[in-house]
The first five atom37 places (N, CA, C, CB, O) and aatype in JSON, in Angstrom:
{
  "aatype": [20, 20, 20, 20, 20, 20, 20, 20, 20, 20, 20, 20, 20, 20, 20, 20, 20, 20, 20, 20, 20, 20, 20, 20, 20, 20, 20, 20, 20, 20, 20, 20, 20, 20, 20, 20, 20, 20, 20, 20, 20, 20, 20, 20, 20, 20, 20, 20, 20, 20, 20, 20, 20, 20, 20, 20, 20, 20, 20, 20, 20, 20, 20, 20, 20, 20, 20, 20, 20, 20, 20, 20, 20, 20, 20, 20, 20, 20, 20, 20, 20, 20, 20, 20, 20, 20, 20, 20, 20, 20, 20, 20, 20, 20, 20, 20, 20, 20, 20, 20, 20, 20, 20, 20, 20, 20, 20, 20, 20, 20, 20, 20, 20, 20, 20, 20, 20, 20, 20, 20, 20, 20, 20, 20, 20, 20, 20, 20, 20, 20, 20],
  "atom_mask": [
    [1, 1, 1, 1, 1],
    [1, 1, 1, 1, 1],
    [1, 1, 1, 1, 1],
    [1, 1, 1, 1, 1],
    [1, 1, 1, 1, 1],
    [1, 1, 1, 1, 1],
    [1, 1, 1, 1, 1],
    [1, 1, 1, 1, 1],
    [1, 1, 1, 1, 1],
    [1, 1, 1, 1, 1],
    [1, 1, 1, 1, 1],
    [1, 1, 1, 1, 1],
    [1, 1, 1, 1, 1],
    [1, 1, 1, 1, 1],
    [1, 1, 1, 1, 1],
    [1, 1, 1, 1, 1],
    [1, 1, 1, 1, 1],
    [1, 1, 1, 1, 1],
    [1, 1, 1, 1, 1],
    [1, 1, 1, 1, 1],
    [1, 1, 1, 1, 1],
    [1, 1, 1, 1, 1],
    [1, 1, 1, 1, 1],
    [1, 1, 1, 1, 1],
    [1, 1, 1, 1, 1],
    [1, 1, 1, 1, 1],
    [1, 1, 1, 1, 1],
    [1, 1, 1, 1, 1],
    [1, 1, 1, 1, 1],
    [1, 1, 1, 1, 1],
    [1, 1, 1, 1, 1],
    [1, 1, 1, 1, 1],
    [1, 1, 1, 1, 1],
    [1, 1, 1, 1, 1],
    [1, 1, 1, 1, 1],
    [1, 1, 1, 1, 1],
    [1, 1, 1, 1, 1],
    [1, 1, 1, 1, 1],
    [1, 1, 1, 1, 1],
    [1, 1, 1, 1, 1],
    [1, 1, 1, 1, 1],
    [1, 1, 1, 1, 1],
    [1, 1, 1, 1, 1],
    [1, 1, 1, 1, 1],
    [1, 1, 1, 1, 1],
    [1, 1, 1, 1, 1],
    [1, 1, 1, 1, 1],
    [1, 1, 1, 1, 1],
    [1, 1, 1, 1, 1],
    [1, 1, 1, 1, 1],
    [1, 1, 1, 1, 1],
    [1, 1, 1, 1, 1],
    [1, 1, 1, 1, 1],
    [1, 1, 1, 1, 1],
    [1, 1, 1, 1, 1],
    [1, 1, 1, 1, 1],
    [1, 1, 1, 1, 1],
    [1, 1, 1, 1, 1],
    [1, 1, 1, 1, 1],
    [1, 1, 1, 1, 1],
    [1, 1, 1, 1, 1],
    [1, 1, 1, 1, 1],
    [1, 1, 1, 1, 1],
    [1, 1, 1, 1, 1],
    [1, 1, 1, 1, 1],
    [1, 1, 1, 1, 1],
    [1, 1, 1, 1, 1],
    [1, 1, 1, 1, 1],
    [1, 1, 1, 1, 1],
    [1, 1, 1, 1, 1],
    [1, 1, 1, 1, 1],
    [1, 1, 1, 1, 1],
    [1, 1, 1, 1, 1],
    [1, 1, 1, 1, 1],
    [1, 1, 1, 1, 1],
    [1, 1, 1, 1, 1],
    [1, 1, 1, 1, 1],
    [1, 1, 1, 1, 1],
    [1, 1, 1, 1, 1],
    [1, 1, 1, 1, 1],
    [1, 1, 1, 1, 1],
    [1, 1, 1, 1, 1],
    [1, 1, 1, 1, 1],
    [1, 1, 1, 1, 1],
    [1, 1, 1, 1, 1],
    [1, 1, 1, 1, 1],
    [1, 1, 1, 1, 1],
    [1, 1, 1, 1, 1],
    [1, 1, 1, 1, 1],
    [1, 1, 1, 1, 1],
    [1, 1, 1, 1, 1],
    [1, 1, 1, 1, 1],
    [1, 1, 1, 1, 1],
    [1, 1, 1, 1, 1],
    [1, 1, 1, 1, 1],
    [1, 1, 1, 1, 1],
    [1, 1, 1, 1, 1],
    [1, 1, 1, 1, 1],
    [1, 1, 1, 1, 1],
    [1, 1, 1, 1, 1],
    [1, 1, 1, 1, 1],
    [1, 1, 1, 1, 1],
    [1, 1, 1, 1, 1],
    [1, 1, 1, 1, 1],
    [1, 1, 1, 1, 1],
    [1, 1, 1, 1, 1],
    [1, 1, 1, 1, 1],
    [1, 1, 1, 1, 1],
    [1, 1, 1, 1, 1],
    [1, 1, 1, 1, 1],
    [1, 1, 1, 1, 1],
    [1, 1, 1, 1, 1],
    [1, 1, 1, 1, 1],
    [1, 1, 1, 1, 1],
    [1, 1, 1, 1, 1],
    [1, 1, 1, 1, 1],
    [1, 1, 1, 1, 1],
    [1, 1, 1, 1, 1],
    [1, 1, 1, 1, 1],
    [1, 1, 1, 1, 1],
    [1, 1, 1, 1, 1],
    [1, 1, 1, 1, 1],
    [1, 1, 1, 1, 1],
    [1, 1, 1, 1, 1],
    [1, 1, 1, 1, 1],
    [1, 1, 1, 1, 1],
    [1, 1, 1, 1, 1],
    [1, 1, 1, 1, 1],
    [1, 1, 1, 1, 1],
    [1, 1, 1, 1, 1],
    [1, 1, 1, 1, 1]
  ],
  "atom_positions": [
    [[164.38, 97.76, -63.06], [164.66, 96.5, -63.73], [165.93, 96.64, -64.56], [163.46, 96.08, -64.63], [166.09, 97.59, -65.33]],
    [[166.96, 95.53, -64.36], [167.93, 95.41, -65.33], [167.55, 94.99, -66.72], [168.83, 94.57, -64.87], [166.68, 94.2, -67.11]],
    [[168.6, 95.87, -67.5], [168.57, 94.87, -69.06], [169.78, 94.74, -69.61], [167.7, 95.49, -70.34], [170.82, 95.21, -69.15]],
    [[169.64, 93.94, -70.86], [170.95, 93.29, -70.82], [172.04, 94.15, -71.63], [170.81, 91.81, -71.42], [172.92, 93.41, -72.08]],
    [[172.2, 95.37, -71.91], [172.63, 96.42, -72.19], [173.73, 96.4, -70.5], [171.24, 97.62, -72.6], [174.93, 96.38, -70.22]],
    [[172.8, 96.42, -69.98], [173.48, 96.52, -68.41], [174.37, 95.71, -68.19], [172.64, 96.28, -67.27], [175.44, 96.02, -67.65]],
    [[174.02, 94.33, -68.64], [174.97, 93.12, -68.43], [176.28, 92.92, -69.19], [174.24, 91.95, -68.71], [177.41, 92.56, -68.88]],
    [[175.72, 93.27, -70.2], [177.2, 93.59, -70.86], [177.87, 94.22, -71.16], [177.49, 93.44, -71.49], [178.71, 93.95, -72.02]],
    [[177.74, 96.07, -70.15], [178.03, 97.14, -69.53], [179.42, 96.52, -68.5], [176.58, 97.76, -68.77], [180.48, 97.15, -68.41]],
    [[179.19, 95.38, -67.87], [180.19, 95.0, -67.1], [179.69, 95.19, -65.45], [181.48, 95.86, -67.56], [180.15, 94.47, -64.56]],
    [[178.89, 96.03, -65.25], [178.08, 96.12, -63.87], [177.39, 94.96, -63.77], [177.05, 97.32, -63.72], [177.0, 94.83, -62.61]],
    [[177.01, 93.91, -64.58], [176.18, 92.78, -63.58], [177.29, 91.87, -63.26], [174.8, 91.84, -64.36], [177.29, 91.22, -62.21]],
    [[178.61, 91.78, -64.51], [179.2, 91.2, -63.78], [180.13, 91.16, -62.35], [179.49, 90.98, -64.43], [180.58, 90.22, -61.7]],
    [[180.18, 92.75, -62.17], [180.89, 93.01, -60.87], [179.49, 92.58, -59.74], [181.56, 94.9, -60.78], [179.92, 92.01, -58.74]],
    [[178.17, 92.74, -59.75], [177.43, 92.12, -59.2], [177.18, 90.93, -59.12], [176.79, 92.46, -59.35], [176.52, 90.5, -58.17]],
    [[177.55, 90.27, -59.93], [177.25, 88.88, -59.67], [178.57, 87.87, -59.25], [176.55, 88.37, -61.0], [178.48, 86.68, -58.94]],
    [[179.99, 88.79, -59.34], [181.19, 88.75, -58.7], [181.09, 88.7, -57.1], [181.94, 89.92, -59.15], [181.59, 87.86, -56.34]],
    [[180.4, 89.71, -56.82], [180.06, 89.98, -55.45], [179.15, 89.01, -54.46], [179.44, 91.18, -55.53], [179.5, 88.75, -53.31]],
    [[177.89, 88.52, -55.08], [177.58, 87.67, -54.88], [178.03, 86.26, -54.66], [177.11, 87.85, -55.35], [177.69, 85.49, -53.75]],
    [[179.24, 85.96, -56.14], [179.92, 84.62, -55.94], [181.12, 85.03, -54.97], [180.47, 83.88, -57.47], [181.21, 84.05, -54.23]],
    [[181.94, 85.8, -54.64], [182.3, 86.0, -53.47], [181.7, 85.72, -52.09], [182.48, 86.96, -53.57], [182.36, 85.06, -51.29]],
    [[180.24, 86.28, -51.69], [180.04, 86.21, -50.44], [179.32, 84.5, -50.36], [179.06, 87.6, -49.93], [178.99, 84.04, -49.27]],
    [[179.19, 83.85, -51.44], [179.07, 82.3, -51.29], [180.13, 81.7, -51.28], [178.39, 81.66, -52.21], [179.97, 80.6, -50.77]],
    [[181.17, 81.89, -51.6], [182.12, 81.23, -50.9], [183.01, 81.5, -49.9], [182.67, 80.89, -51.53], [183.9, 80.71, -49.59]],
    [[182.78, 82.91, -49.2], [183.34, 83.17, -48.25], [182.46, 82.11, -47.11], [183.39, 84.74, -48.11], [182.85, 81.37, -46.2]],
    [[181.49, 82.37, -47.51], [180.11, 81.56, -46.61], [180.66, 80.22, -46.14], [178.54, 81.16, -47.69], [181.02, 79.7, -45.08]],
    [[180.56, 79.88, -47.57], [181.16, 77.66, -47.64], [182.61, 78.07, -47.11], [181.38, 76.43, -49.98], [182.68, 77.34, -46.12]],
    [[183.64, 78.7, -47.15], [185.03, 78.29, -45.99], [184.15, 78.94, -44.81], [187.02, 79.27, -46.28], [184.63, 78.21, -43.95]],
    [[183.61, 79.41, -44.38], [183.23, 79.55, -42.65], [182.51, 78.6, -42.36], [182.42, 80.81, -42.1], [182.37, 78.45, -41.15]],
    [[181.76, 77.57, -43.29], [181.66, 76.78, -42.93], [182.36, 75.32, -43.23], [180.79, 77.0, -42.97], [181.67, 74.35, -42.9]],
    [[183.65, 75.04, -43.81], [184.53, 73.93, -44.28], [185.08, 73.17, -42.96], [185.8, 74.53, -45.22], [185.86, 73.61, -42.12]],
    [[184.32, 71.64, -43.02], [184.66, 70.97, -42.11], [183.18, 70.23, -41.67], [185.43, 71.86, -41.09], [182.89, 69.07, -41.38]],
    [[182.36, 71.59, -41.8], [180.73, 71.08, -40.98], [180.22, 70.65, -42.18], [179.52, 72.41, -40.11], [179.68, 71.62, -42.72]],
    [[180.15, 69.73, -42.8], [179.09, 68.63, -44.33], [177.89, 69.34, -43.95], [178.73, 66.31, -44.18], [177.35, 69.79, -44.97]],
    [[177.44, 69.55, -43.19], [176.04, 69.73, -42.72], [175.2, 71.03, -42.82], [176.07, 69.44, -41.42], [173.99, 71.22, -42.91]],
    [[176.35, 71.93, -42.78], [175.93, 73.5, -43.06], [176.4, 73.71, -44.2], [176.43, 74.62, -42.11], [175.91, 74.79, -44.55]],
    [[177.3, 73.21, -45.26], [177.81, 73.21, -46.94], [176.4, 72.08, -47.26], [179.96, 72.35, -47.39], [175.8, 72.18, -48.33]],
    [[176.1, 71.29, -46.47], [174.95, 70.6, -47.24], [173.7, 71.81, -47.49], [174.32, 69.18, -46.23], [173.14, 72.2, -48.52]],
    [[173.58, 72.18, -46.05], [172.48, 73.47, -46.69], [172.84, 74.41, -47.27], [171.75, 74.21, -45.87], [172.01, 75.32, -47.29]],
    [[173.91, 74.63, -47.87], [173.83, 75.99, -48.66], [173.4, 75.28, -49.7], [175.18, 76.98, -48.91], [172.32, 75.47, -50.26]],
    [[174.56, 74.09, -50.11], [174.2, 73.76, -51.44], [172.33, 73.41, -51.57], [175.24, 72.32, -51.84], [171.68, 73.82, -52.53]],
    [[172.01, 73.02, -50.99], [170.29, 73.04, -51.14], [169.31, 74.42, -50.89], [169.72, 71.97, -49.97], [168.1, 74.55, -51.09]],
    [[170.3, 75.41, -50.4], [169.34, 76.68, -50.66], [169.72, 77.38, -52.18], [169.6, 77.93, -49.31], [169.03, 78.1, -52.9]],
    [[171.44, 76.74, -52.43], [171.3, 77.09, -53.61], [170.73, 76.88, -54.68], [171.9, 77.1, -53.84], [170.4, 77.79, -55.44]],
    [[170.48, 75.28, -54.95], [169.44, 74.24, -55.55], [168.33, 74.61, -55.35], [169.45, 72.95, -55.1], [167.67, 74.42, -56.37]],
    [[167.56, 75.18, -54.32], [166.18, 76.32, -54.27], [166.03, 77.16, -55.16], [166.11, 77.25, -53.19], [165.31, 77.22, -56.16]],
    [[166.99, 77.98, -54.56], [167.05, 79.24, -55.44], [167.14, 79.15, -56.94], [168.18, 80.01, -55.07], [166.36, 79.84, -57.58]],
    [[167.96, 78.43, -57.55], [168.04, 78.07, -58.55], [166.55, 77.82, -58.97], [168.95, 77.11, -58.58], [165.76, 78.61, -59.48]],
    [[166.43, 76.8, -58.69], [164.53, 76.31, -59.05], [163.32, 77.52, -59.3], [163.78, 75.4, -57.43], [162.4, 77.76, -60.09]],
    [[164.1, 78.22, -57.83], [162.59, 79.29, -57.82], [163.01, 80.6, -58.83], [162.14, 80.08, -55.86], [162.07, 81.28, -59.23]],
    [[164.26, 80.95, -59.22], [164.36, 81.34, -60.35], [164.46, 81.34, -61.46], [164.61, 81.55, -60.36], [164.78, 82.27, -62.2]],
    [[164.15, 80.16, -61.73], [164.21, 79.48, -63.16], [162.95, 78.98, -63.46], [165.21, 78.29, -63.28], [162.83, 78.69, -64.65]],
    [[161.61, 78.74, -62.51], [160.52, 78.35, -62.68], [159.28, 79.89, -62.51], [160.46, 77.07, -61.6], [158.1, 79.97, -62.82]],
    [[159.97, 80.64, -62.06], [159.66, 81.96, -61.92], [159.87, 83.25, -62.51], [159.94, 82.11, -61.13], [158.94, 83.81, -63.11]],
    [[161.1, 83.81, -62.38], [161.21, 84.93, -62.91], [162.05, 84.97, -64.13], [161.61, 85.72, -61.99], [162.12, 85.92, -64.92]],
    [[162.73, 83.78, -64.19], [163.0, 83.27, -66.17], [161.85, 82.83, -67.11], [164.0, 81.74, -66.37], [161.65, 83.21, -68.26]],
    [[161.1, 81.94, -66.35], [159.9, 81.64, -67.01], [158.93, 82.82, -67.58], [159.19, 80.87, -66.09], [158.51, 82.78, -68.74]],
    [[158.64, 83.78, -66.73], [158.22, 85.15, -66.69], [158.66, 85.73, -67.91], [158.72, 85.9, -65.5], [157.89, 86.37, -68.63]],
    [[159.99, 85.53, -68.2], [160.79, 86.89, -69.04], [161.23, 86.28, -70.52], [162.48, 87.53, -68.09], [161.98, 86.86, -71.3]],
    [[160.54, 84.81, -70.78], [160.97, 83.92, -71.86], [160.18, 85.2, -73.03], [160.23, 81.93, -71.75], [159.37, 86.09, -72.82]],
    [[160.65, 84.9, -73.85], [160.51, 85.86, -75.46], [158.87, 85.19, -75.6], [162.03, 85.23, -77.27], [158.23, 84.34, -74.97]],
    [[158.63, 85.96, -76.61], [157.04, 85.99, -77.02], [156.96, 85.73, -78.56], [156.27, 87.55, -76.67], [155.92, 85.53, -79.19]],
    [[157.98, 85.76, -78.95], [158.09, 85.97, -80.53], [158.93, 84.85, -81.21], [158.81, 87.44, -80.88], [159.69, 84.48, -80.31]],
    [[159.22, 84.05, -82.42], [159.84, 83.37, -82.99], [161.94, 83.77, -82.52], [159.1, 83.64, -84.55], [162.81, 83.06, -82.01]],
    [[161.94, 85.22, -83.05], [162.97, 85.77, -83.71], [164.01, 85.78, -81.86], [162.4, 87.6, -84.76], [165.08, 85.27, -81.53]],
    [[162.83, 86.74, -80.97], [163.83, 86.51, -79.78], [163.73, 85.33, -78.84], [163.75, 87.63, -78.91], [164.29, 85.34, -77.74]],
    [[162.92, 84.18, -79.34], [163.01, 82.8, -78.86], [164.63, 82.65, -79.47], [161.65, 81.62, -79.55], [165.56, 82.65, -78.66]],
    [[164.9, 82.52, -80.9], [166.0, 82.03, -81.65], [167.22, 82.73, -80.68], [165.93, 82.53, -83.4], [167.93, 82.13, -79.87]],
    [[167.25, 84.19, -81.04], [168.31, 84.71, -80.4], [168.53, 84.36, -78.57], [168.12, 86.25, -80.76], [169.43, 84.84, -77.88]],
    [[167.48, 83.47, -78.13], [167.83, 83.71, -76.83], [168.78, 82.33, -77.06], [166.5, 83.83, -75.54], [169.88, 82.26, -76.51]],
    [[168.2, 81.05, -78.04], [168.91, 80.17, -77.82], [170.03, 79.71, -78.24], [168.44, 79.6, -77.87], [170.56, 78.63, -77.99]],
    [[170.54, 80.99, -79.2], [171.53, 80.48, -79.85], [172.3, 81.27, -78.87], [171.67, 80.63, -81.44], [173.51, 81.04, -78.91]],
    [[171.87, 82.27, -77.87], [173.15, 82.91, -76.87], [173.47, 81.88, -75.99], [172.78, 84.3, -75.88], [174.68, 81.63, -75.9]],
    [[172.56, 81.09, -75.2], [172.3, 79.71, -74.37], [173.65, 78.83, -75.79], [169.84, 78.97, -74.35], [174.83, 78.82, -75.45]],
    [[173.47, 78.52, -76.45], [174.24, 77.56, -76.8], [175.45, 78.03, -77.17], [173.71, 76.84, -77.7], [176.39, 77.24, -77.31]],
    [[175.63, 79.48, -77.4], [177.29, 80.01, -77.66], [177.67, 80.47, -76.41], [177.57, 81.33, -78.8], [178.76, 81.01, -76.61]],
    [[177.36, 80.58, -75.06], [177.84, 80.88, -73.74], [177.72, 79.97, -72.43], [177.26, 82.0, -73.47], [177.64, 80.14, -71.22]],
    [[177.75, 78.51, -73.68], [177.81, 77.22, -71.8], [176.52, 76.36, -71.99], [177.44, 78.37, -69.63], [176.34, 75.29, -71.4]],
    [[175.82, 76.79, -72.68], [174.98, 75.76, -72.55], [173.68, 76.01, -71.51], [175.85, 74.62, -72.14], [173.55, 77.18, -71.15]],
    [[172.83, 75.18, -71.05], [171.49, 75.64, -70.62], [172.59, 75.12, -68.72], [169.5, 74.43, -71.53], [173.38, 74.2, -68.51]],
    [[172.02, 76.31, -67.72], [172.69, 76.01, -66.23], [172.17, 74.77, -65.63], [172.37, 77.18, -65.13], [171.0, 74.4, -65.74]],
    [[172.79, 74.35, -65.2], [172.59, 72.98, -64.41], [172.97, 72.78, -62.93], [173.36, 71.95, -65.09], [173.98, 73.47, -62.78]],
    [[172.7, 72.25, -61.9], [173.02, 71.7, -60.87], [173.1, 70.41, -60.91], [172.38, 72.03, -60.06], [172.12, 69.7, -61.14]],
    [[174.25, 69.97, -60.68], [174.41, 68.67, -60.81], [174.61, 68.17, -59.28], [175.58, 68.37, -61.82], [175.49, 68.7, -58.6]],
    [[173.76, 67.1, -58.74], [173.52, 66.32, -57.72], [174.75, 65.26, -57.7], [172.1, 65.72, -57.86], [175.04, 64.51, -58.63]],
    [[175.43, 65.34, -56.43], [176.82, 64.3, -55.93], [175.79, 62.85, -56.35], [177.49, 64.46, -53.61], [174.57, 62.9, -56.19]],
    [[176.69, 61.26, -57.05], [175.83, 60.1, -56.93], [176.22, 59.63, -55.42], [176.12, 58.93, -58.18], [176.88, 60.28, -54.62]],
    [[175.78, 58.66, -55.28], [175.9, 58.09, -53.61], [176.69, 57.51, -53.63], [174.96, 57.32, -52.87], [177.31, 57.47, -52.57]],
    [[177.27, 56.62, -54.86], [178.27, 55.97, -55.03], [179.59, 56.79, -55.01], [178.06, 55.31, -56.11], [180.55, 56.22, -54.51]],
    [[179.74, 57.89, -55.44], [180.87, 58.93, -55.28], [180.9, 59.18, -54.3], [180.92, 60.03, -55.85], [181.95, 58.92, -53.71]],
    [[179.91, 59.74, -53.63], [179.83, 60.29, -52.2], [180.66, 59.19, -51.27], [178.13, 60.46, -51.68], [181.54, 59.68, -50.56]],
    [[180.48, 57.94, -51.21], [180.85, 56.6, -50.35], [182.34, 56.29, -50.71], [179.81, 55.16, -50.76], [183.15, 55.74, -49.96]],
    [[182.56, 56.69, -51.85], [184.21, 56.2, -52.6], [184.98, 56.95, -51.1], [184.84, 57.3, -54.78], [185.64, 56.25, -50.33]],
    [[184.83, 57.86, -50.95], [185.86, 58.43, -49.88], [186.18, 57.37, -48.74], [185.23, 59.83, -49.13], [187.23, 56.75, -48.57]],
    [[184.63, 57.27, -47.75], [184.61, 56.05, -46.92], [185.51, 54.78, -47.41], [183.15, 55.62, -46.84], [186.12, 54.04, -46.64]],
    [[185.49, 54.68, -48.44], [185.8, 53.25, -48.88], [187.24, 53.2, -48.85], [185.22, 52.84, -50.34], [187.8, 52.26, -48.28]],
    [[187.97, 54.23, -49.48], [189.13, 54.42, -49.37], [190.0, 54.54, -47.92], [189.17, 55.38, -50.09], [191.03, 53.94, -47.6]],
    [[189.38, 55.33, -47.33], [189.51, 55.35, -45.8], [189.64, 54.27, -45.02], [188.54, 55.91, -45.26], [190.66, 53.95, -44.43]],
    [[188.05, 53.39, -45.01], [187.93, 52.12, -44.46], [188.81, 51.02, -44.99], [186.64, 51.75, -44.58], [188.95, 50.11, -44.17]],
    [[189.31, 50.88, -45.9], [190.22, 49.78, -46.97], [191.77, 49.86, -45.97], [190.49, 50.62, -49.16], [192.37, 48.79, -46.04]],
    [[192.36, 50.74, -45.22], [193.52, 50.76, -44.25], [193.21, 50.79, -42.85], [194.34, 51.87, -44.49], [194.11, 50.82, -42.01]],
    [[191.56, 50.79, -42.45], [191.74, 50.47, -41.2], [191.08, 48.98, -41.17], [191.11, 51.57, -40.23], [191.64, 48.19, -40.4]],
    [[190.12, 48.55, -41.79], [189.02, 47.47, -41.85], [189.18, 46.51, -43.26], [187.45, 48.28, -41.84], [188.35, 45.94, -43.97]],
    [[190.49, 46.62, -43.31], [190.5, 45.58, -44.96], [189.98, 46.16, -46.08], [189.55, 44.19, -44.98], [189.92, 47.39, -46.09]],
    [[189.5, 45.38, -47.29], [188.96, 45.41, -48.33], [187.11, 46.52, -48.04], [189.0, 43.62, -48.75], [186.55, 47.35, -48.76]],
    [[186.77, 45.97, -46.79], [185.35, 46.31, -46.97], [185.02, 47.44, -45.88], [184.39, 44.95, -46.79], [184.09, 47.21, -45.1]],
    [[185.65, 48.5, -45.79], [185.23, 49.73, -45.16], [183.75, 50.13, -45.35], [186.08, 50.81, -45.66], [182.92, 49.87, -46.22]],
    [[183.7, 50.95, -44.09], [181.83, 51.44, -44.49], [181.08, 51.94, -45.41], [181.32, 52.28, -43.88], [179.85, 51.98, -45.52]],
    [[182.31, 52.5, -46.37], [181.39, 52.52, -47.73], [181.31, 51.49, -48.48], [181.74, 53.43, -48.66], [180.31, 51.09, -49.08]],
    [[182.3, 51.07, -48.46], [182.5, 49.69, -49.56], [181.44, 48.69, -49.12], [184.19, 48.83, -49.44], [180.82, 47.93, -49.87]],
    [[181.28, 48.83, -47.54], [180.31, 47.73, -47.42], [178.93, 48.15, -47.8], [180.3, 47.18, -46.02], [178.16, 47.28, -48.19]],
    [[178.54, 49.36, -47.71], [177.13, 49.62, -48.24], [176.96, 49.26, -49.78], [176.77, 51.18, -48.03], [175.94, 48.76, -50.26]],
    [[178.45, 49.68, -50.69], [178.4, 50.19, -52.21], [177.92, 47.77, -52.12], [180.74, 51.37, -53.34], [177.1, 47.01, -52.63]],
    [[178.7, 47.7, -51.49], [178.74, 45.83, -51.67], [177.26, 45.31, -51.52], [179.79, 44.91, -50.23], [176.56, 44.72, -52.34]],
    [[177.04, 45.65, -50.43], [175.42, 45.3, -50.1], [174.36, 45.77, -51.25], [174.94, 46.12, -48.63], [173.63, 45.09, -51.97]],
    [[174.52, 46.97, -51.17], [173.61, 47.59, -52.63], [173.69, 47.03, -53.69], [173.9, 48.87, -53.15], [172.79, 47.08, -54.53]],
    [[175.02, 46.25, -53.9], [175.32, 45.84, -55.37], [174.77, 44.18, -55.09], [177.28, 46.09, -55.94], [174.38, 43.55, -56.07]],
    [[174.76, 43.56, -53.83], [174.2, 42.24, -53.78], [172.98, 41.94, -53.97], [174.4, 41.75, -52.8], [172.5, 41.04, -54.66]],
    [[172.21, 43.15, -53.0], [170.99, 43.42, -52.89], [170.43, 43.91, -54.86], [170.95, 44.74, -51.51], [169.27, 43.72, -55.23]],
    [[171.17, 44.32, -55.5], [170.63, 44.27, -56.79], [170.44, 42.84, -57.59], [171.48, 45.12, -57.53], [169.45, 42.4, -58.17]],
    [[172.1, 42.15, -57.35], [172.12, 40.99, -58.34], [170.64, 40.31, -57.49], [173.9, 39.86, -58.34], [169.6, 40.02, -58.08]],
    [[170.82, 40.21, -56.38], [169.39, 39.15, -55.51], [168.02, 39.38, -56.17], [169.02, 39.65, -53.62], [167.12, 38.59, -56.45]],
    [[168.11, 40.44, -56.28], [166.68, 41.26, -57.38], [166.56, 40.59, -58.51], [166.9, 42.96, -57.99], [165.51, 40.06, -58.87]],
    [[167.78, 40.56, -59.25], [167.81, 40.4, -60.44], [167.42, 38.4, -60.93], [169.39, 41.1, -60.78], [166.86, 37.86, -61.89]],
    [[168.06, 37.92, -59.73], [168.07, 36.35, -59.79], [166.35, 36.2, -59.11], [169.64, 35.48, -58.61], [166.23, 34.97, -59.18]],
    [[165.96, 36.34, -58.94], [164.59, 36.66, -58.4], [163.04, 37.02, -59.45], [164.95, 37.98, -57.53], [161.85, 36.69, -59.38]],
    [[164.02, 37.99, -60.55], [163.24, 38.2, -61.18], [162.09, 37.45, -61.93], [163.8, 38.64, -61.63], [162.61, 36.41, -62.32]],
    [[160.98, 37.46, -62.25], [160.0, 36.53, -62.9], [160.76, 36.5, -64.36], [158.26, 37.15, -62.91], [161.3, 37.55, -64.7]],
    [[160.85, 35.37, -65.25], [161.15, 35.29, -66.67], [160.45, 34.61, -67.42], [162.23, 34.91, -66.92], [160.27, 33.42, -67.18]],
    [[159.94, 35.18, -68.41], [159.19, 35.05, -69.64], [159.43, 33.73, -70.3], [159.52, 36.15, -70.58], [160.52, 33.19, -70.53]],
    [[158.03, 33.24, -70.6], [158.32, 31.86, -70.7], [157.22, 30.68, -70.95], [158.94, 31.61, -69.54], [157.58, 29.51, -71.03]]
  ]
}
């Protein structure tokens, strides 16, 4: 088992160098295919989960003093890790831009982001009101 003597020895970070190396050597062998960068990013989003619901959960402090010290290291080195999920609306901006010089104003994203946004106001004019 590592400890954090180790980590800030400078050996986890050449290990965990190594690691972020062979993930992105990974994602350019696969740049071009959405489909195989879609699954990494979701095995990474796994992994993430199953180590953070698992073997962090496992190793959380027991005591007041190294609860404190764990969180004040969490808040002086970045903050708590996150994966942040693309919105759909970002994701479509590309399409839209694209489609806007071959198909006018309303390319295939624009026409979904349009529809979605009609399909809301229609909801909204629809709605039951208090009364």
């Amino acid at each position: 088992m590592k400890s954090s003597t180790e980590f800030e020895s400078g050996q986890w970070q050449y290990e965990l160098q190594a690691i972020a190396t062979a993930v992105y050597a990974f994602a350019q062998d696969c740049q071009g295919d959405s489909l195989a960068l879609l699954a990494l990013l979701r095995h990474l989003e796994d992994m993430h989960r199953e180590l953070r619901d698992g073997i962090f959960q496992a190793s959380l402090p027991d005591n007041r003093q190294a609860l404190y010290t764990l969180l004040k290291d969490i808040e002086a080195k970045g903050g708590w890790p996150y994966i942040e999920r693309m919105k759909l609306q970002s994701f479509l901006v590309k399409f839209s831009a694209e489609a806007t010089g071959e198909q006018g104003s309303r390319g295939a994203g624009g026409a979904l982001l349009a529809g979605e946004q009609e399909g809301r106001r229609a909801g909204e004019e629809k709605a039951p009101t208090k009364g």
